[in-house]
Residue frames as qw, qx, qy, qz and C-alpha x, y, z in Angstrom:
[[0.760, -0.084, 0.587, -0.267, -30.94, 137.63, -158.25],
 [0.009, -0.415, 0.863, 0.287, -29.86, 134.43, -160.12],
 [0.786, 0.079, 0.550, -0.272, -31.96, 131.52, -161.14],
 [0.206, 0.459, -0.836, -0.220, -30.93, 128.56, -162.66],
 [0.838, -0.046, 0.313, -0.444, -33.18, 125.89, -163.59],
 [0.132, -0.345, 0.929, 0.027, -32.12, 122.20, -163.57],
 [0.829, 0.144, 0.073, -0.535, -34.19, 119.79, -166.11],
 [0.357, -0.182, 0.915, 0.047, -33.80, 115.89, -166.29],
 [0.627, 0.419, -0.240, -0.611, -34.56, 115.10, -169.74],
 [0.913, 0.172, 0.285, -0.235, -35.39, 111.45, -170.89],
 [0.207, -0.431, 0.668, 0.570, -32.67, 110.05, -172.80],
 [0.341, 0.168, 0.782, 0.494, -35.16, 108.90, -175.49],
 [0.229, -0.803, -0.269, 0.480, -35.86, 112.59, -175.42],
 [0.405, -0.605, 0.173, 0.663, -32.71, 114.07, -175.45],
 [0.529, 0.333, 0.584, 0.518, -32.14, 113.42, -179.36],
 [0.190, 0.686, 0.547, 0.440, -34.56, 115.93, -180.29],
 [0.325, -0.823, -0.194, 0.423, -33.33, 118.73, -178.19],
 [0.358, 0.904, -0.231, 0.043, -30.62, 121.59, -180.34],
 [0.837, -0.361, 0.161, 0.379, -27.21, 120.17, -180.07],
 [0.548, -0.155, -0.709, 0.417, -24.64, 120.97, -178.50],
 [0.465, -0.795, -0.024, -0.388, -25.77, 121.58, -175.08],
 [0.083, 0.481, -0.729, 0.481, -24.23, 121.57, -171.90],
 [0.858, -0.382, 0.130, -0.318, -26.46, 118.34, -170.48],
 [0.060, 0.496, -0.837, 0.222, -24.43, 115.67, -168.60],
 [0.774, -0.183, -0.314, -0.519, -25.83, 112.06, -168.22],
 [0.496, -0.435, 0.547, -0.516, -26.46, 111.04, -164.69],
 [0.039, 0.334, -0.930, -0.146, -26.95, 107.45, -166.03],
 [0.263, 0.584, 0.767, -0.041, -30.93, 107.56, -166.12],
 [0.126, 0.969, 0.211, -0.023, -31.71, 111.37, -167.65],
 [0.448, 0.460, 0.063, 0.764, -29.76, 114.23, -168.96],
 [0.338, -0.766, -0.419, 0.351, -29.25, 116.94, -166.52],
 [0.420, 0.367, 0.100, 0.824, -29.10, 120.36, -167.98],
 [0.196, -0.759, -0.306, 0.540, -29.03, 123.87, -166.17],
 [0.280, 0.475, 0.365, 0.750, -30.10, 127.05, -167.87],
 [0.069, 0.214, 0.219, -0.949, -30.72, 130.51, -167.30],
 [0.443, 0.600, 0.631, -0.213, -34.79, 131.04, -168.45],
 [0.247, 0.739, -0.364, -0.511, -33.10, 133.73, -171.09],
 [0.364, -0.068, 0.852, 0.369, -31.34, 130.61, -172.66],
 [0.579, 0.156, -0.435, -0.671, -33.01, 130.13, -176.10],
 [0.428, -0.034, -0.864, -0.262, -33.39, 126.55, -174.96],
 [0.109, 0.100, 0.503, -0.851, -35.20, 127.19, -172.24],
 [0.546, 0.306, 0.207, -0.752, -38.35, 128.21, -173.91],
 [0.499, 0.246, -0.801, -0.221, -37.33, 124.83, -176.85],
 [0.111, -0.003, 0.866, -0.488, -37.57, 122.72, -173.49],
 [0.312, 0.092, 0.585, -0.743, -41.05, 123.92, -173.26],
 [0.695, 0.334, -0.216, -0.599, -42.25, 123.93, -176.60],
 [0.281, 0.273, -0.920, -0.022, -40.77, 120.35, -177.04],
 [0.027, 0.016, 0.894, -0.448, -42.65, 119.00, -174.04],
 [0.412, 0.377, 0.380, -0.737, -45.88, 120.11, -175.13],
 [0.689, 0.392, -0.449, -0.413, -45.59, 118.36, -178.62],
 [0.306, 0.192, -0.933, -0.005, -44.63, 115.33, -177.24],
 [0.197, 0.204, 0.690, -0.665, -47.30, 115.36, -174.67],
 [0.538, 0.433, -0.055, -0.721, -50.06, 116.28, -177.21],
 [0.518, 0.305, -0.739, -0.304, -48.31, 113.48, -179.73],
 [0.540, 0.085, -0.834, 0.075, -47.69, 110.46, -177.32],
 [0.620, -0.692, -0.030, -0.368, -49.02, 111.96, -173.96],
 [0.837, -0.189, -0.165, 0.486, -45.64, 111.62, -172.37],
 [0.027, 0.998, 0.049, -0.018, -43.23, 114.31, -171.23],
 [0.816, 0.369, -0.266, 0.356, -39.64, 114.82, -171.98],
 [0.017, 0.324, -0.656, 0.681, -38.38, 115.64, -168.44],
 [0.586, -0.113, -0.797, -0.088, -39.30, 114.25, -165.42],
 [0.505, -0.594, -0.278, 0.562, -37.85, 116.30, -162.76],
 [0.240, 0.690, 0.024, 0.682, -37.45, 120.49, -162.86],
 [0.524, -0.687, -0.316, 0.391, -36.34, 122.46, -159.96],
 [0.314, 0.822, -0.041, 0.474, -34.68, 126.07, -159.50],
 [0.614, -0.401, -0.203, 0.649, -31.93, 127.77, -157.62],
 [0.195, 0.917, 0.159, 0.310, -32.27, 130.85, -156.81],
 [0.612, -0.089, -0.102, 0.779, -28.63, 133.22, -155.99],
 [0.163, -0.958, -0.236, 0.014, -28.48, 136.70, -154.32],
 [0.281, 0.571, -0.302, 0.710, -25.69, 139.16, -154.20],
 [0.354, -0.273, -0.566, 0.693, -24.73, 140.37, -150.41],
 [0.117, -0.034, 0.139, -0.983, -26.89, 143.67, -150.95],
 [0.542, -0.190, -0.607, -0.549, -30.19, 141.58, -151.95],
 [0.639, -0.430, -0.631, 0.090, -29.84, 139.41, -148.94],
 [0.209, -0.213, -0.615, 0.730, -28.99, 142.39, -146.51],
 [0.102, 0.043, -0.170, -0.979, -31.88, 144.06, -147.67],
 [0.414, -0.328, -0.781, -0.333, -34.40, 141.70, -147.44],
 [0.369, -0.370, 0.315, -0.792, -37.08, 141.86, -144.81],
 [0.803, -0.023, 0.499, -0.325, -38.50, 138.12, -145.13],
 [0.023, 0.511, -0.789, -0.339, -37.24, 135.11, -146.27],
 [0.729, 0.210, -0.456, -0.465, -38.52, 131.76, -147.92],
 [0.342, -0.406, 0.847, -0.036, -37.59, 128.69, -145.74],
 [0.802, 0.111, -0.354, -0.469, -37.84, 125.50, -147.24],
 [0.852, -0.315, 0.399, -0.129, -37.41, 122.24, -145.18],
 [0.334, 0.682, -0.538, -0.365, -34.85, 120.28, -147.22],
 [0.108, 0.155, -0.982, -0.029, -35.40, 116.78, -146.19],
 [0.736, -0.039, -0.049, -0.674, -38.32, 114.35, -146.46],
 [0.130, -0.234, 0.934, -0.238, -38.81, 111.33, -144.39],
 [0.809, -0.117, -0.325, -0.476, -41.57, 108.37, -144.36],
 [0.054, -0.580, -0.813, -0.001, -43.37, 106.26, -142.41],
 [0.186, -0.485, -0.235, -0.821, -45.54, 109.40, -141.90],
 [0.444, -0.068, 0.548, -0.706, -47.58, 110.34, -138.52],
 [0.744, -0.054, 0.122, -0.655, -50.32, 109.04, -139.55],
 [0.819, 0.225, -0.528, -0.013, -48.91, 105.32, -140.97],
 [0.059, 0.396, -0.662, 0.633, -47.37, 105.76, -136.98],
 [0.172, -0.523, -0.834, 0.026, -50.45, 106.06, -135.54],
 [0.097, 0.129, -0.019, -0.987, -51.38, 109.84, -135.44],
 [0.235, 0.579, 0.748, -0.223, -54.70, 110.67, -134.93],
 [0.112, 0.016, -0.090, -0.990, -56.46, 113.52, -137.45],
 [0.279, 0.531, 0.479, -0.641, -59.43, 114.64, -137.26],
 [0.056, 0.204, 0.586, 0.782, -60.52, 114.63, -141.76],
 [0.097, 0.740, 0.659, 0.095, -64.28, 115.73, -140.79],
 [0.161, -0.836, -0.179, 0.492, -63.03, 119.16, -140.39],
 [0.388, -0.369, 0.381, 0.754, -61.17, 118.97, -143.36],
 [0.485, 0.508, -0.302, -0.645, -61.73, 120.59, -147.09],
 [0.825, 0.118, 0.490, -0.256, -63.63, 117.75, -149.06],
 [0.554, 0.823, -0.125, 0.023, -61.70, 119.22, -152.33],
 [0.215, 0.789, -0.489, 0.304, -58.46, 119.89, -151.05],
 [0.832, -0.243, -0.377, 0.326, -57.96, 117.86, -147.78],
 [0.169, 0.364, -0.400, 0.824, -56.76, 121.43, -145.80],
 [0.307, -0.447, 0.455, -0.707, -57.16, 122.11, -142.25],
 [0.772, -0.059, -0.623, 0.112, -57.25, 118.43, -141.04],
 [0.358, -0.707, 0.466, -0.393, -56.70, 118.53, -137.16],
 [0.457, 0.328, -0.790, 0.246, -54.30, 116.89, -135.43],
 [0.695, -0.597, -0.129, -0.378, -55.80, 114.99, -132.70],
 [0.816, -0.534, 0.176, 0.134, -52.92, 114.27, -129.34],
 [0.336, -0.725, 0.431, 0.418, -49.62, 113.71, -129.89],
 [0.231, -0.731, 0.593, 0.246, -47.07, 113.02, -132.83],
 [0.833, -0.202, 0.499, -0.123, -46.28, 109.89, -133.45],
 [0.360, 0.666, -0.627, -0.183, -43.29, 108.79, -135.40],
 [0.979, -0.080, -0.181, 0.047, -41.34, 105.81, -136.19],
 [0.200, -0.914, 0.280, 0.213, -38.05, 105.69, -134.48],
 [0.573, -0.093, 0.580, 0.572, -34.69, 105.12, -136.42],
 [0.388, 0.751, 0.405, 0.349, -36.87, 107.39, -139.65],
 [0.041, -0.983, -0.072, 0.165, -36.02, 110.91, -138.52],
 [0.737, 0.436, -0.221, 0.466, -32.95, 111.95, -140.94],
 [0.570, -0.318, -0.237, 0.719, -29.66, 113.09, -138.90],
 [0.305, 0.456, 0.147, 0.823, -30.80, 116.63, -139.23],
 [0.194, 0.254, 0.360, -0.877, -32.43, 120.09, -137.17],
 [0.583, 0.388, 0.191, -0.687, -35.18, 120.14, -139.16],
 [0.197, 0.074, -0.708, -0.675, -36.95, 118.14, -141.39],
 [0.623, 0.013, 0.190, -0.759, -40.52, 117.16, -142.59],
 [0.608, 0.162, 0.747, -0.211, -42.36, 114.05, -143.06],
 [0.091, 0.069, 0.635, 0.764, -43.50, 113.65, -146.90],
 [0.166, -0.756, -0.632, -0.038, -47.35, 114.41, -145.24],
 [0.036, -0.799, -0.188, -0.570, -45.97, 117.77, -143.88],
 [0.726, -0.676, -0.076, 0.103, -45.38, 116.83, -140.25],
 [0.471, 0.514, -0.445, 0.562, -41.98, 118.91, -139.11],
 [0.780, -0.582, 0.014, 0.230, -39.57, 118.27, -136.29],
 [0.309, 0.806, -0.298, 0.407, -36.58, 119.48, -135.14],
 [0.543, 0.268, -0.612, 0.509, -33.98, 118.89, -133.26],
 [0.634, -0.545, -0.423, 0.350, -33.14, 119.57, -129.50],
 [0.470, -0.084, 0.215, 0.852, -30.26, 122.03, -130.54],
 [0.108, 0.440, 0.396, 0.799, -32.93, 124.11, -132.83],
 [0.476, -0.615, -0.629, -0.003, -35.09, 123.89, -129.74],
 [0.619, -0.535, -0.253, 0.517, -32.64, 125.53, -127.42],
 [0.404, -0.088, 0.208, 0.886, -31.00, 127.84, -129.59],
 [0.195, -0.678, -0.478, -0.524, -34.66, 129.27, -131.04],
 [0.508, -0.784, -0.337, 0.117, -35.84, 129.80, -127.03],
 [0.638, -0.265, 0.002, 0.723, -31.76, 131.23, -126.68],
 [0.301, 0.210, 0.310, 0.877, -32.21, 133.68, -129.34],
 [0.007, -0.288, -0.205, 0.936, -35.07, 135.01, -128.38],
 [0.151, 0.040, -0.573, -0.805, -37.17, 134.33, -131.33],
 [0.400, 0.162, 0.813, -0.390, -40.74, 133.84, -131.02],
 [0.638, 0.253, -0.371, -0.625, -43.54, 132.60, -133.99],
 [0.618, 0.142, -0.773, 0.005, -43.04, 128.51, -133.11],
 [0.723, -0.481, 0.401, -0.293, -44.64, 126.18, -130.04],
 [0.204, 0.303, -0.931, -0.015, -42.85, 122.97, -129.58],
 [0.816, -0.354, 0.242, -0.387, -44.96, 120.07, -128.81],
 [0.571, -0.327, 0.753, -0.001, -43.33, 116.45, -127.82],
 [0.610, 0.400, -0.526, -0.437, -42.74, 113.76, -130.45],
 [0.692, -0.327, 0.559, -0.320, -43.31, 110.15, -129.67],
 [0.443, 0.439, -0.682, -0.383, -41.98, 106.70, -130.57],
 [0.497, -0.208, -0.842, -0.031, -44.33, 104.40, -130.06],
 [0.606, -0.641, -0.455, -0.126, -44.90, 104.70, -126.52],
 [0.618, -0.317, -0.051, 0.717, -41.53, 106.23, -125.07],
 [0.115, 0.947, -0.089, -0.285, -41.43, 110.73, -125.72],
 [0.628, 0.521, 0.024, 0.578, -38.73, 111.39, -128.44],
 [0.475, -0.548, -0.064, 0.686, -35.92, 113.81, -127.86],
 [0.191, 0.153, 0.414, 0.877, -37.17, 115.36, -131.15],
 [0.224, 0.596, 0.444, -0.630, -40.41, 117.96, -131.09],
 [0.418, 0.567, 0.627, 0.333, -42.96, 118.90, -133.58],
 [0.192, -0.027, 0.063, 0.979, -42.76, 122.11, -134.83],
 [0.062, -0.711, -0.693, 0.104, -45.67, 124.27, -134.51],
 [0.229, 0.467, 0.360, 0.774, -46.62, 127.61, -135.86],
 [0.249, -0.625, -0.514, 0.532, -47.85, 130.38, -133.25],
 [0.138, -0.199, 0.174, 0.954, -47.97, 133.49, -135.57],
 [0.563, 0.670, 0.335, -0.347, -50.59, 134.64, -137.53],
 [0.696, 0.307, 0.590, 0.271, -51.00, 133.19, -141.12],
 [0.013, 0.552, -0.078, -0.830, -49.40, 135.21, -143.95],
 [0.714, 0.445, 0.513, -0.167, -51.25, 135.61, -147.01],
 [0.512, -0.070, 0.592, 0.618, -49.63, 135.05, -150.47],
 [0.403, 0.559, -0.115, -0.715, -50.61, 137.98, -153.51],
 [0.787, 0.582, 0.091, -0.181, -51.43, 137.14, -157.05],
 [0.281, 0.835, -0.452, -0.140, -47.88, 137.83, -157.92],
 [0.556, -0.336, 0.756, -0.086, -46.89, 134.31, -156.47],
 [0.756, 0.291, -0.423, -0.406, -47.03, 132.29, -159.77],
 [0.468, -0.164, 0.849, -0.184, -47.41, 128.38, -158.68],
 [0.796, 0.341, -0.249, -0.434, -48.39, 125.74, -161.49],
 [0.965, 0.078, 0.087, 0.233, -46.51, 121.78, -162.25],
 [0.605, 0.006, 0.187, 0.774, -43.56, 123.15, -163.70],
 [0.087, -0.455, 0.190, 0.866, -42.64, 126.57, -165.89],
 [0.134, -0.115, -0.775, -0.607, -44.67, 124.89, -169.01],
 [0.411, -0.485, -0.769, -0.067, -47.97, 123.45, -166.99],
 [0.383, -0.120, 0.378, -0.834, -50.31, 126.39, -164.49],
 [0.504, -0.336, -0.738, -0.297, -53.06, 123.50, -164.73],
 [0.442, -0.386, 0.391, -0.709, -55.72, 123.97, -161.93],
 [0.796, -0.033, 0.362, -0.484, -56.23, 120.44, -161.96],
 [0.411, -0.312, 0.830, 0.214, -55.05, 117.02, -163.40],
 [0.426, -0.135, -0.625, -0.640, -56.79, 115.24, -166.38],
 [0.718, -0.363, 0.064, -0.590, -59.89, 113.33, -165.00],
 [0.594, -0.364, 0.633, -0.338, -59.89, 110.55, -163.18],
 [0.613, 0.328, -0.663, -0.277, -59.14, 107.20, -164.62],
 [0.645, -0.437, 0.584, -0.225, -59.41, 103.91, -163.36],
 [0.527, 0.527, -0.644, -0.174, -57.84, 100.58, -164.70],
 [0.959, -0.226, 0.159, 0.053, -57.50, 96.58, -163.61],
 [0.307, 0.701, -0.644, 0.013, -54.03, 95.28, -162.93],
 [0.508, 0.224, -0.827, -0.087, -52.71, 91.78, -162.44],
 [0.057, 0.027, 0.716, -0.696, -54.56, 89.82, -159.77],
 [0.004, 0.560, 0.562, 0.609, -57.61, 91.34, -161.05],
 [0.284, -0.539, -0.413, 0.677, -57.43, 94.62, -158.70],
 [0.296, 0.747, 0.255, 0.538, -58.96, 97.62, -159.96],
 [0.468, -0.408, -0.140, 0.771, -56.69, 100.66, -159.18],
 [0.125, 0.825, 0.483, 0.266, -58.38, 104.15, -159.40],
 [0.253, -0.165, -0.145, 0.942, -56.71, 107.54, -159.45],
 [0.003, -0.813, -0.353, 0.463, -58.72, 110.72, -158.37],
 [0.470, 0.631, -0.002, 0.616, -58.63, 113.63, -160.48],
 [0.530, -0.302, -0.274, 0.744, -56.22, 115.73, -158.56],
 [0.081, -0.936, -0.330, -0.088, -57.48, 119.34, -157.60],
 [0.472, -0.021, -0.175, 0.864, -54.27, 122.28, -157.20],
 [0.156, -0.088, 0.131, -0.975, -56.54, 125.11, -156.86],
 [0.070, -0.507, -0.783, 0.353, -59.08, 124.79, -154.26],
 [0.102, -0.681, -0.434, -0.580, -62.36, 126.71, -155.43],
 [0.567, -0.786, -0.237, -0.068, -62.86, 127.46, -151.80],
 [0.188, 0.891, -0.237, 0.340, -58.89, 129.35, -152.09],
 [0.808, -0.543, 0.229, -0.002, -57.11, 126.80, -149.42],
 [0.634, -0.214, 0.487, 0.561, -54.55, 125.87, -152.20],
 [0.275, 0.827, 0.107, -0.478, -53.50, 127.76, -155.11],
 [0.530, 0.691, -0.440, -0.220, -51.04, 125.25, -157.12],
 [0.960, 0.109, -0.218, 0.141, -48.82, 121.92, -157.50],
 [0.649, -0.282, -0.125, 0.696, -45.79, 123.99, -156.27],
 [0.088, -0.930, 0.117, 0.338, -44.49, 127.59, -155.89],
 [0.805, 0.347, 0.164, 0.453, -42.51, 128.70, -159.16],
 [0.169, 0.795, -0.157, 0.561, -41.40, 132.48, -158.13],
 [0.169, 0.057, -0.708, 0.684, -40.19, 133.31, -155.33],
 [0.112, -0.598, -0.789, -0.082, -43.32, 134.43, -153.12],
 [0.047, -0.459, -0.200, -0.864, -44.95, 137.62, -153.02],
 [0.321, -0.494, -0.769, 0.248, -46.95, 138.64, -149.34],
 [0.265, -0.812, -0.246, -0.457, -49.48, 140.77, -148.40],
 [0.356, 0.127, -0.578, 0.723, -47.96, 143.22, -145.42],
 [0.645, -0.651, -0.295, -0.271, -49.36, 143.16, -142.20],
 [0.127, -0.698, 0.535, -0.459, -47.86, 144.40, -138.99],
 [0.899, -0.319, 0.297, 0.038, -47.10, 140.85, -137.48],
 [0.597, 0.735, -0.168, 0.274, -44.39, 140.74, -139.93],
 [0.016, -0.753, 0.410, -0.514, -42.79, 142.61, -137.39],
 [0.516, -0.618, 0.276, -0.525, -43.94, 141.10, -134.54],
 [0.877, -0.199, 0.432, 0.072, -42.51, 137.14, -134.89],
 [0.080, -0.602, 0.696, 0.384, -39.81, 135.55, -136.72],
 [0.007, -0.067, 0.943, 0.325, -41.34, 132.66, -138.31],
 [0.442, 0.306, 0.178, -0.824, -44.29, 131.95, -140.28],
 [0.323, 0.278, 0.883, 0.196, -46.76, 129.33, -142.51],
 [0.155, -0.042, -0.483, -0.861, -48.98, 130.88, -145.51],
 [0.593, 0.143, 0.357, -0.707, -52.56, 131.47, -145.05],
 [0.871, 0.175, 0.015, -0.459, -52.50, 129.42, -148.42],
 [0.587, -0.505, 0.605, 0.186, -51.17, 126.14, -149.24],
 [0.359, 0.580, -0.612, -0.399, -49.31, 124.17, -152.03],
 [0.050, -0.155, 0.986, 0.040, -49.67, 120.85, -153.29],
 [0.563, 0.024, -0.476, -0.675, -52.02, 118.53, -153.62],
 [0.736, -0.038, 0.234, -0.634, -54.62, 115.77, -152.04],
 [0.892, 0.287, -0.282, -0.208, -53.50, 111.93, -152.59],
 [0.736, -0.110, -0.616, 0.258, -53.03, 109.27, -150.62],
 [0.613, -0.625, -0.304, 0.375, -51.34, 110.15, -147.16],
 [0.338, 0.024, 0.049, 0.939, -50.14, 113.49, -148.83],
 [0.037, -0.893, -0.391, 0.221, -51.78, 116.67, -147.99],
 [0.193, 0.823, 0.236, 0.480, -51.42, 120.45, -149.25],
 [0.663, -0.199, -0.232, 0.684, -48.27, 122.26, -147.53],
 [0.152, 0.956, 0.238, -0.083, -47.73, 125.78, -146.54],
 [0.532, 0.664, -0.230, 0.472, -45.27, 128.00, -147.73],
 [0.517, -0.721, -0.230, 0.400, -42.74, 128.85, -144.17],
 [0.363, 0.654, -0.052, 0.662, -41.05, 132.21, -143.93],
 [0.725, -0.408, -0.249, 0.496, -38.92, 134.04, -141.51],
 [0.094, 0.984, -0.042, -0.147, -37.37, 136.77, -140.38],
 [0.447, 0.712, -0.439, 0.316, -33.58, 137.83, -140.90],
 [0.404, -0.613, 0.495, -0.465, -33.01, 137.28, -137.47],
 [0.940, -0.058, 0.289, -0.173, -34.25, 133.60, -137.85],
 [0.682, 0.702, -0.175, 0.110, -32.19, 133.36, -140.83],
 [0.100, -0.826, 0.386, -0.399, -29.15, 134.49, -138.72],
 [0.619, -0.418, 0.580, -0.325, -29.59, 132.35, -136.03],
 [0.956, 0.127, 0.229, -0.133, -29.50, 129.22, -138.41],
 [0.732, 0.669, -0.098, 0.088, -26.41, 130.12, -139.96],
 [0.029, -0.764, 0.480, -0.431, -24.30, 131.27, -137.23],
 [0.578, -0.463, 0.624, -0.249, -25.35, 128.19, -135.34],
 [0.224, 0.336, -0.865, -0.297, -24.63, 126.13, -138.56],
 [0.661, 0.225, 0.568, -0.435, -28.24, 124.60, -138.01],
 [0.023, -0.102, 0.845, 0.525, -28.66, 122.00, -140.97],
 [0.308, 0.258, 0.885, 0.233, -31.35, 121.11, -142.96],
 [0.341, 0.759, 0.499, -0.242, -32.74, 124.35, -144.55],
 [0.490, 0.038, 0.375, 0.786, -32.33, 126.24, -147.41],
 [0.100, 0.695, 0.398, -0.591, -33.88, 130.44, -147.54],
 [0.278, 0.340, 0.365, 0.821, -34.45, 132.54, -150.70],
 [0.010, -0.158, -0.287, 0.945, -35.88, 136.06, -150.45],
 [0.020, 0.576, 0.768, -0.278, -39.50, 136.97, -149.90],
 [0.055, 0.366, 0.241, 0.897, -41.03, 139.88, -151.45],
 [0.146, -0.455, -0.596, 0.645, -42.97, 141.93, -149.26],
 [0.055, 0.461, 0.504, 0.728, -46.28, 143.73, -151.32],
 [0.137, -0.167, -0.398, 0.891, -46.63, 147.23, -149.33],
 [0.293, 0.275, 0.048, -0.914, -48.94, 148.55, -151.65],
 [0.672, 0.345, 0.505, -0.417, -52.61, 147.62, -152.76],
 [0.312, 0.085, 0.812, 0.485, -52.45, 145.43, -155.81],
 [0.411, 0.261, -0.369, -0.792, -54.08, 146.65, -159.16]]
């Protein structure tokens, strides 16, 4: 396996990085990819943590990884990583979706219930098989519909999706397995620099008008173990359990993200090969899979 991480550094930043590098300016940030061996790599980190300390500012904005597999890695896997690759807005709920929040975590804002149907805006839903809402809410196509039920595959109900008052021809996706649960080995924090369980505190401030605008302090690990970070930085690590076998698609017992505004705390999805398969062969669009680790034996 490959990984290759991709950081958008401030140009009034950049300066103070080693030169030369191989960054290339996109025409707001420097965009540089490195192996985590790189020597600058671990510069990146230490950098960002003196400026942050000095001015309370950070010198990237945006970090993300890609992760590459040889042909023996990926026939060898047993479970895979999906990740949704597009994010739309208005959101259900800004639609009119109903949830249910008294059931939810008072910390975290997990296990909200959805009360009835859906409810989207139409003309929002990108041109793709799958994608999610920036709350979490995924749909899928007709095509992913048919071809899932075709193949055979089973972990996923469909329920209807509605605009406005008129059924959509697009359906909500819906989890029917049992929930898989992520090990210790899953390392999830802000970035590669930042495992914070938690934001600074809460601040609140007046702004023209004379509105006072108040952020929460933000909560990534949920004492009560519903969430367990800002994002997933390794691949993920899962506890085996004979459902594994027994469906092709799946949502983490725990979840990622965070609590604020009309966002909520996502799970991780994962799949089998078979699912995998079936998305590639029928040139289904909007996901992207890295490999799953599968932890056989009892953790030390």
């Amino acid at each position: 396996m490959k990984e290759i991480h991709e950081f958008r550094i401030f140009k009034d930043y950049y300066h103070l990085l080693p030169q030369p590098n191989n960054a290339k300016f996109n025409g707001a940030a420097y965009v540089i990819n490195i192996a985590k061996t790189d020597p600058l790599f671990k510069e990146i980190g230490v950098l960002d943590n003196e400026v942050k300390e000095k001015n309370n500012q950070h010198i990237f904005g945006f970090w993300d990884v890609k992760r590459s597999y040889s042909k023996k890695e990926l026939t060898d896997a047993e479970l895979f990583h999906l990740s949704v690759v597009v994010a739309f807005e208005p959101t259900g709920e800004e639609c009119g979706t109903i949830y249910d929040e008294e059931v939810a975590c008072e910390i975290c804002g997990v296990n909200r219930k959805q009360v009835g149907i859906l409810k989207l805006k139409k003309g929002s839903i990108p041109k793709k098989d799958i994608a999610r809402t920036i709350a979490g809410e995924i749909v899928v196509s007709e095509r992913f519909v048919t071809t899932f039920k075709k193949r055979g595959l089973v972990g996923i109900v469909f329920k209807p999706v509605a605009f406005g008052n008129e059924i959509s021809n697009y359906y909500q996706l819906i989890t029917s397995s049992n929930d898989l649960e992520l090990t210790g080995k899953t390392l999830t924090g802000v970035n590669p620099f930042n495992f914070s369980t938690e934001s600074t505190e809460a601040s609140e401030f007046s702004i023209s008008g004379g509105y006072e605008v108040r952020f929460q302090k933000e909560v990534y690990r949920c004492p009560n173990g519903h969430t367990i970070g800002a994002r997933i930085l390794s691949e993920p690590y899962i506890r085996n359990t004979p459902s594994i076998n027994a469906f092709d698609f799946f949502a983490s017992k725990q979840r990622v993200g965070v609590k604020q505004g009309l966002l909520r705390p996502e799970p991780i999805y994962l799949c089998s090969p078979a699912f995998k398969k079936m998305v590639e062969e029928e040139k289904l669009s909007g996901f992207e899979f890295e490999i799953a680790h599968i932890i056989k034996q009892p953790e030390l």
